[in-house]
N, C-alpha and C positions, 0 to 999 in steps of 0.2 A: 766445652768447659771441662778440665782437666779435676778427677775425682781425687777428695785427698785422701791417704795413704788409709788412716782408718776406716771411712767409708769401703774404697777397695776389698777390705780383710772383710769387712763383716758381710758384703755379698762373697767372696772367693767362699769365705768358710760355711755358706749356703748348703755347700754340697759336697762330698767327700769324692769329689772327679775329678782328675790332673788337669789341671791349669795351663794353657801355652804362654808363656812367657816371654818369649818370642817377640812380642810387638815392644816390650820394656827395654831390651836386649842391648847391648852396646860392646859386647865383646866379643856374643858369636857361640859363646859354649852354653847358655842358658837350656836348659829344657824344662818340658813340662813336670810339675810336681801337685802332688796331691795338697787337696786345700788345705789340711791336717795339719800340716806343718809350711804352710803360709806365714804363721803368727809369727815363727821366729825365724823368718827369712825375709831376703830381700830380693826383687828382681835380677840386681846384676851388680858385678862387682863394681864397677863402675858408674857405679850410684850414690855410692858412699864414700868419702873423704878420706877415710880412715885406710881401706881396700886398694883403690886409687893410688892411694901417697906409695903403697907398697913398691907398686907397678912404676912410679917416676921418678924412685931413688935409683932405680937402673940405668945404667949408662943411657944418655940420654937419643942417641941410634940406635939401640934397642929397641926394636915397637915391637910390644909383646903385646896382644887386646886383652886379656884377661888374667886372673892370678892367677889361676889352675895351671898356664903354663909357663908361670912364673919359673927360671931356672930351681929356685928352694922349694916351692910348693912339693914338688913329690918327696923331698927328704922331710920336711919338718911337719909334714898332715898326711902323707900316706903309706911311709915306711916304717913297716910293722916293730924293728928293732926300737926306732926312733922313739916309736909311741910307747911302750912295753916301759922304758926308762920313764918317759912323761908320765903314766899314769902308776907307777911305782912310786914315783914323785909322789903325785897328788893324795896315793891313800895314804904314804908316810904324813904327809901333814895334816889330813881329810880324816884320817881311817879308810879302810877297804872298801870298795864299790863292789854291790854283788853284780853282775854282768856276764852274758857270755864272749866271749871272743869277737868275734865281727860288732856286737855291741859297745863293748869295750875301746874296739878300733877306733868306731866311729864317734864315739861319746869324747876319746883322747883325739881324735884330730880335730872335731871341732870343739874343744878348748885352746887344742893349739894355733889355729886359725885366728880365733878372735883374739887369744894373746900376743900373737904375731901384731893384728894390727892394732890392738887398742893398748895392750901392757897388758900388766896382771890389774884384775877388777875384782872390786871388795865383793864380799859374800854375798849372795841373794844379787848382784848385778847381772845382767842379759844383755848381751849386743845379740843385733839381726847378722843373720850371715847369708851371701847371697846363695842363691839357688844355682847357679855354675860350682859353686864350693858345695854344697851338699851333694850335687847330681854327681860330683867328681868321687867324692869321698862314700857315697854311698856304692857307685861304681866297684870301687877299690875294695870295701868291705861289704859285699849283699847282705839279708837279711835273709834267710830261705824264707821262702814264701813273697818274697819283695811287699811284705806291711814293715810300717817304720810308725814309730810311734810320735813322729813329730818334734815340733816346742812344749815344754813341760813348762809351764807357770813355777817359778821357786814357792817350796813350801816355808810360808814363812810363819815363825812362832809366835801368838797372841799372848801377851801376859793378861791375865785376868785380875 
């Protein structure tokens, strides 16, 4: 019996020990990632419609298994110029994000990922991003000490 997607998260998020992801996998580049950041991820690109579509607007002899080696994937989510313009972007319209460098990286590629595949999403919206796209991007931009702070829940404002 095949468990569904929330059931999953809330054993993964049991325990803060890297997950193999591995059995979900469909494209080869998955790896293990800590449960932490389970919530706002997905097993594999190739799970999702949206990720997927990326991958079959390519010439169609192209068999690429995964987006991370999508021919754009390195320019538009892990090139540091590339990103520096996108998140200049975003605090011109946002305001300033305070962030260090490798935070920053990683914070503007995966924006740009899920803008890639979903469009621009209204404020307070969250897509899941596969765990081959974090592993890649986290790859690209470490964290010294390799802790990552995960999916962050939008803080969203009560009026009273």
């Amino acid at each position: 019996m095949k468990m569904s997607p929330a059931k999953l998260i809330q054993e993964q998020l049991a325990s803060s020990e890297p997950k193999d992801v591995s059995a979900g996998c469909s494209c080869g580049q998955c790896e293990a990632i800590s449960s932490a950041s389970l919530l706002g991820s997905v097993c594999c690109c190739r799970g999702v419609e949206a990720y997927r579509a990326l991958l079959e607007k390519l010439d169609p002899s192209a068999d690429i298994p995964c987006l991370t080696l999508h021919p754009d994937f390195k320019t538009f989510c892990l090139n540091p110029c590339m990103l520096e313009v996108a998140y200049l972007d975003f605090g011109q319209k946002h305001g300033p994000l305070q962030a260090k460098t490798p935070q920053q990286f990683r914070y503007t590629a995966y924006r740009q990922v899920v803008c890639w595949a979903h469009g621009v999403l209204d404020e307070h919206v969250r897509k899941a991003i596969p765990s081959c796209v974090v592993a890649a991007i986290r790859r690209r931009f470490p964290e010294e000490g390799g802790i990552y702070r995960g999916f962050q829940r939008p803080h969203l404002e009560v009026e009273k």
